[in-house]
C-alpha positions in Angstrom: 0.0 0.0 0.0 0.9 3.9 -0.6 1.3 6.2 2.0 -1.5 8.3 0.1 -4.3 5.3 0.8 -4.0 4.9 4.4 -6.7 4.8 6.6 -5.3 3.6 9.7 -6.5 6.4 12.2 -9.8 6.9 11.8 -9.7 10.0 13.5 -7.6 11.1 10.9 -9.5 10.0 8.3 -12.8 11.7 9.6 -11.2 15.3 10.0 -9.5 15.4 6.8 -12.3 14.3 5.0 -14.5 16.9 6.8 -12.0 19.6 6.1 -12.4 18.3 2.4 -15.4 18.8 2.0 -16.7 22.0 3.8 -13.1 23.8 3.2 -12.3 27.5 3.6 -14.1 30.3 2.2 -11.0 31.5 0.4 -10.7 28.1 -1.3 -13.9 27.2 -1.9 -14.1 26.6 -5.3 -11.1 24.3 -4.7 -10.8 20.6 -5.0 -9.3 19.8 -1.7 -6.4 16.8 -1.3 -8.1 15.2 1.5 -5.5 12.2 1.9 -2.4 11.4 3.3 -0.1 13.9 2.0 3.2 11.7 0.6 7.0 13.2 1.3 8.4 15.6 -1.3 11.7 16.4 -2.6 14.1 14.1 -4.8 14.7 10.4 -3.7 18.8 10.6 -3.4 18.8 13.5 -1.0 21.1 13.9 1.5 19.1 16.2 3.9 15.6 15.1 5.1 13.5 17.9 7.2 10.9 16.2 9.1 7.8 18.5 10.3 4.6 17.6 12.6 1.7 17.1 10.4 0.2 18.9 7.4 -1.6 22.1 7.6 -5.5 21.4 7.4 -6.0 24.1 4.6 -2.3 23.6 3.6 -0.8 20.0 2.5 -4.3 18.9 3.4 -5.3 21.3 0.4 -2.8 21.1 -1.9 -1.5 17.5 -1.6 2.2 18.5 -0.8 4.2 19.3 1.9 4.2 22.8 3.7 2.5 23.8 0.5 -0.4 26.8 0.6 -0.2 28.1 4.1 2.0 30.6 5.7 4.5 28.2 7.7 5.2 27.0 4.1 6.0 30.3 2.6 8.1 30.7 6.1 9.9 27.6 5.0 10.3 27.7 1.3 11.7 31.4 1.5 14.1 30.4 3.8 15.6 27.0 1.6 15.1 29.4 -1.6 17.8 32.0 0.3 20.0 29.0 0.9 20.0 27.1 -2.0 17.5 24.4 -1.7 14.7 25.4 -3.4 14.2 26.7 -7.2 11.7 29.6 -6.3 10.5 31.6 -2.9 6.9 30.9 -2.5 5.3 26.9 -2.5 1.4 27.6 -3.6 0.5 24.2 -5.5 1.6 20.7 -6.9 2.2 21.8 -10.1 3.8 25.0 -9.6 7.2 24.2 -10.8 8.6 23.8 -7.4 12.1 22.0 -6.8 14.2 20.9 -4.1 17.9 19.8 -4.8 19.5 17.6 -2.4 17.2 18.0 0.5 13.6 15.9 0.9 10.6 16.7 3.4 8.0 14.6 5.3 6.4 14.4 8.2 5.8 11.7 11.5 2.2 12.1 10.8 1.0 12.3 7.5 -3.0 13.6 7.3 -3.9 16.4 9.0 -5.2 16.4 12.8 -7.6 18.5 14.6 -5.8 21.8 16.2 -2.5 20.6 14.6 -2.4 17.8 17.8 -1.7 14.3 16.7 -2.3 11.7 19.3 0.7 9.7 20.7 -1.0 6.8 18.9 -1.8 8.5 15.8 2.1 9.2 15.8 3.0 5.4 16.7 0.7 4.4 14.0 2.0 6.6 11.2 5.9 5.7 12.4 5.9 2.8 9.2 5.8 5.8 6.8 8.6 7.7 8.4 10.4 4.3 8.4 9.8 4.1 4.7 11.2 7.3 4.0 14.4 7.1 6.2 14.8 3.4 4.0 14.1 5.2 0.9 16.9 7.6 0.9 19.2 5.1 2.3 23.0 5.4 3.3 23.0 8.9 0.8 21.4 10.5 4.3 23.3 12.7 5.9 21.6 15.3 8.3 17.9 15.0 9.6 16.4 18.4 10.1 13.9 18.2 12.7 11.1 21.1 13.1 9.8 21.1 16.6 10.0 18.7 19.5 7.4 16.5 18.2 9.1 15.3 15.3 12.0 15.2 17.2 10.5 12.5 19.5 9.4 10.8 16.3 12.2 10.5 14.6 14.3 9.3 17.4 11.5 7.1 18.2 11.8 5.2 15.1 15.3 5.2 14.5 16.1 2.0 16.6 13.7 -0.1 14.6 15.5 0.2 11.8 18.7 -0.7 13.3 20.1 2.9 13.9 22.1 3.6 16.8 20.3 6.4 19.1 22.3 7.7 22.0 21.4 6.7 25.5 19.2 8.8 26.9 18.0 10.3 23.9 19.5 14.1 23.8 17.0 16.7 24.2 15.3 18.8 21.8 16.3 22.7 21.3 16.9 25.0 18.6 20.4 24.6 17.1 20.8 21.5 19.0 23.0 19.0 17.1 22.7 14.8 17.8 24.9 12.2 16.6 23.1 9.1 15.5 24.4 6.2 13.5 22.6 4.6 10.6 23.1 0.5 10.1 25.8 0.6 8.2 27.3 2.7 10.6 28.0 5.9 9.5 27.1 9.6 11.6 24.6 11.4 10.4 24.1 14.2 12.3 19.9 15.1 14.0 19.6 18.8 13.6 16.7 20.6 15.5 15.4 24.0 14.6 12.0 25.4 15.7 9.3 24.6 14.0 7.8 27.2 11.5 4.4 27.4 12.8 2.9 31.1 12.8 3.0 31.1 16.8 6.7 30.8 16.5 7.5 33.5 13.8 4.5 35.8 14.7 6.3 36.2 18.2 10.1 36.1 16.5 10.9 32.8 18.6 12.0 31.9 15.3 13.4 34.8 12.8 14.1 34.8 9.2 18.0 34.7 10.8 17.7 32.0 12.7 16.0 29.9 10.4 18.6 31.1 7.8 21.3 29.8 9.4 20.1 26.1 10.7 19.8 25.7 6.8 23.2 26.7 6.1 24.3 24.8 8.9 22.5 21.5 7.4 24.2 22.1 4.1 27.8 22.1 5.9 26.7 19.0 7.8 25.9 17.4 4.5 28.7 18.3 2.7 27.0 20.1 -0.6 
């Protein structure tokens, strides 16, 4: 099965759908995603930015990634300044929009009521994030984590695949730099960086600056 036909959490399932179907005023005439919204960016990156969830009138909307709301124009125009993305502004699928050398997903991959998935919601969804980390493989070099949440997630899931997680399992905070080994054993380095939600840029916990430079420091990390 694809990540995009899951219905595992019917929780999930039932607020998606709902946001689906009644949508925004502003995108009303809008065919909504309404699904598990799959990873995006290329498949031999060496950077992988892992959020929270998608946005319900963002990814939930547009059927991509920090796509059509205004943590994802946060986001984009910050990997645009440093050479990750090919344009500033993320506002659909098929907009033309590229990322080189750097993928992005999410521990939870349909959108949740108040942006709060459950624990179990996260447990449940931890196969996809397994996927994705298999997926890209020993080219991985730097896992760029927005927020505590994903943090937990990742670091969560890392042991199942045979990863090497240091004991006990270093903290999240902004800046904050982990070393974890992947099963071949090579270092790749956890990166944490606040996560881009309005709360945190509306109230300059995270700045344009800040943001700036966690992305520069993940291309140094990986070494392109």
């Amino acid at each position: 099965m694809v990540v995009t036909a899951c219905r595992a959490c019917p929780r999930l399932v039932a607020w998606r759908e709902e946001v689906a179907a009644t949508r925004r005023a502003a995108f009303r005439d809008q065919t909504y995603w309404g699904r598990p919204v799959p990873g995006f960016g290329p498949e031999d990156a060496r950077v992988l930015v892992v959020g929270l969830a998608p946005a319900a009138h963002g990814a939930n909307r547009t059927g991509r990634m920090f796509t059509g709301d205004r943590s994802g124009d946060v986001l984009f125009a910050a990997l645009h300044r440093t050479g990750w993305a090919s344009q500033p502004l993320s506002t659909s699928a098929g907009d033309g929009m590229r990322l080189t050398g750097l993928r992005m997903t999410a521990p939870v991959h349909c959108a949740p009521p108040a942006n709060m998935p459950t624990p179990q919601e996260r447990t449940t969804c931890g196969a996809w994030l397994r996927r994705e980390l298999e997926l890209l493989g020993p080219r991985l070099r730097v896992l760029l984590v927005l927020g505590g949440f994903g943090w937990q997630a990742l670091l969560s899931e890392l042991p199942a695949l045979g990863w090497s997680v240091p004991v006990p399992r270093p903290a999240f905070r902004h800046g904050g730099e982990a070393t974890v080994v992947d099963p071949l054993g090579r270092p790749v380095t956890v990166l944490g960086c606040y996560h881009v939600s309005q709360q945190n840029t509306f109230t300059g916990r995270l700045t344009p600056d800040m943001l700036d430079a966690v992305l520069s420091r993940a291309r140094e990390l990986a070494g392109s």
